[in-house]
C-alpha positions as CSV (number, residue, x, y, z in Angstrom):
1,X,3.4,14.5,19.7
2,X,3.8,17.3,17.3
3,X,5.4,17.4,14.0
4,X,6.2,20.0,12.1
5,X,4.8,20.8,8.4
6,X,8.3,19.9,6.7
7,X,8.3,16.7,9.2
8,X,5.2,15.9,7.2
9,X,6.3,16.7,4.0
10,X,9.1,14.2,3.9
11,X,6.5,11.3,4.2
12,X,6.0,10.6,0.3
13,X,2.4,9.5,0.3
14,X,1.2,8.6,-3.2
15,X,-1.3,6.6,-5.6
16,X,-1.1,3.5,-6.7
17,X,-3.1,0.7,-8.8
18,X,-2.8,-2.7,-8.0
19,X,-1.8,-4.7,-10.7
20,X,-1.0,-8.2,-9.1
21,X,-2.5,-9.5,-5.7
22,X,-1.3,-13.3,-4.2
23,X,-1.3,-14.9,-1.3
24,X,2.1,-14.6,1.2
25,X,1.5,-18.3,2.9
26,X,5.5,-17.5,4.3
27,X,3.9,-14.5,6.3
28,X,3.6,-14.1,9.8
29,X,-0.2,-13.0,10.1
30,X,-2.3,-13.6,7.2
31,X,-1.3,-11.2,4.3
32,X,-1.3,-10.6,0.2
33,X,1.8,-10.2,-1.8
34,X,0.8,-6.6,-3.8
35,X,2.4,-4.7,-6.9
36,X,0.9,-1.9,-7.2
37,X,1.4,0.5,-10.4
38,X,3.2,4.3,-9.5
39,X,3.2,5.4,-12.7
40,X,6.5,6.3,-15.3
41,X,8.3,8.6,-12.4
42,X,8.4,5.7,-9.3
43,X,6.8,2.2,-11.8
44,X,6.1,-0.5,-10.1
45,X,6.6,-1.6,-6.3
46,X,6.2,-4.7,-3.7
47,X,4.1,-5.0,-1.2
48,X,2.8,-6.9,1.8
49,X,-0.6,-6.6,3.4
50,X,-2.5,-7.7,5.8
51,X,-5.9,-6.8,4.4
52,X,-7.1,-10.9,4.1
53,X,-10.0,-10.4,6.0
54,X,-12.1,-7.8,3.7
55,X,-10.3,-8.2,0.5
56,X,-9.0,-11.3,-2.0
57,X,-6.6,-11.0,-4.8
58,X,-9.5,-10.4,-7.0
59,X,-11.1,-7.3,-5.2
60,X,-7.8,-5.6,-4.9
61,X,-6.9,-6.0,-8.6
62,X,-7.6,-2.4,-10.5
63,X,-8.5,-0.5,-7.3
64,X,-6.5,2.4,-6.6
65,X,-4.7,2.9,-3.1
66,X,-2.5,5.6,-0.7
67,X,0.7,4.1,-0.1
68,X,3.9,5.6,1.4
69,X,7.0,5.2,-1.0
70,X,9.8,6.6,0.6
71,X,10.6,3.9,3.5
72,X,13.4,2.1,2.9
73,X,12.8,-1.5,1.7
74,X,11.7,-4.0,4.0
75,X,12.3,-7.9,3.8
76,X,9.6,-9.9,4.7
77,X,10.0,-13.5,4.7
78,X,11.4,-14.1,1.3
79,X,9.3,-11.1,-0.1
80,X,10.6,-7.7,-0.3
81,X,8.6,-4.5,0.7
82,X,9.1,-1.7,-1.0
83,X,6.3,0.6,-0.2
84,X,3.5,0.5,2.5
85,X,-0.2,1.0,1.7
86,X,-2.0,2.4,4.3
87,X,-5.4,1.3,5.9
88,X,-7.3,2.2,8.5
89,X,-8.2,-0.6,11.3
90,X,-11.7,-1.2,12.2
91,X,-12.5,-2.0,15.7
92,X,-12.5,-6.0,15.0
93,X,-9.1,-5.7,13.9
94,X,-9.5,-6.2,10.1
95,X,-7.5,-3.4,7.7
96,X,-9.8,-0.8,5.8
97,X,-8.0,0.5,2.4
98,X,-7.2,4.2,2.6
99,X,-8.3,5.0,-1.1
100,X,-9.0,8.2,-3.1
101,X,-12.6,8.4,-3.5
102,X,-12.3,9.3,-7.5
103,X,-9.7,8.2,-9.8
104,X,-6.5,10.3,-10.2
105,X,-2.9,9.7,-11.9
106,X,-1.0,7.0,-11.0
107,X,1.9,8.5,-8.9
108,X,0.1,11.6,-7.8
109,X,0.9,12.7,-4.9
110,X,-1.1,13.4,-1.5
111,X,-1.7,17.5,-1.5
């Protein structure tokens, strides 16, 4: 399928930090709880991921990731999702991060 260039445009991809990483025992398939850090314009948002099998709490914390922002929110189980970081899945099934490879602004967005 083809999109067009303004299709793409209205997906608001944009960088984060995670600033708080729990478990989400509630969840379906094994997943953290996330908060991850927009910046001033868009502050901080929810999220769930399922990235338990190459990442805990403590390796998320601080890194920087690509999350879409503009879906609407999502409950899941009692938690609710207000932005979807985005991963890559390896061929075992397990969730790769899709991060920038060098620092850059909170909230910037994906050029």
């Amino acid at each position: 399928m083809t999109i067009s260039w303004d299709d793409f445009q209205q997906v608001e991809l944009r960088v984060g930090t995670i600033v708080a990483a729990e478990p989400f025992p509630e969840a379906r398939k094994p997943a953290w709880k996330l908060q991850v850090d927009f910046g001033a314009e868009l502050g901080i948002k929810k999220s769930s991921a399922q990235l338990t099998a190459l990442y805990s709490p403590d390796t998320l914390v601080g890194r920087q990731v690509i999350a879409v922002v503009n879906f609407p929110p999502k409950q899941i189980g009692r938690w609710m999702s207000e932005c979807l970081v985005t991963g890559f899945y390896r061929e075992d099934g397990a969730v790769v991060l899709a991060v920038p490879d060098s620092a850059v602004p909170n909230g910037a967005r994906l050029a």
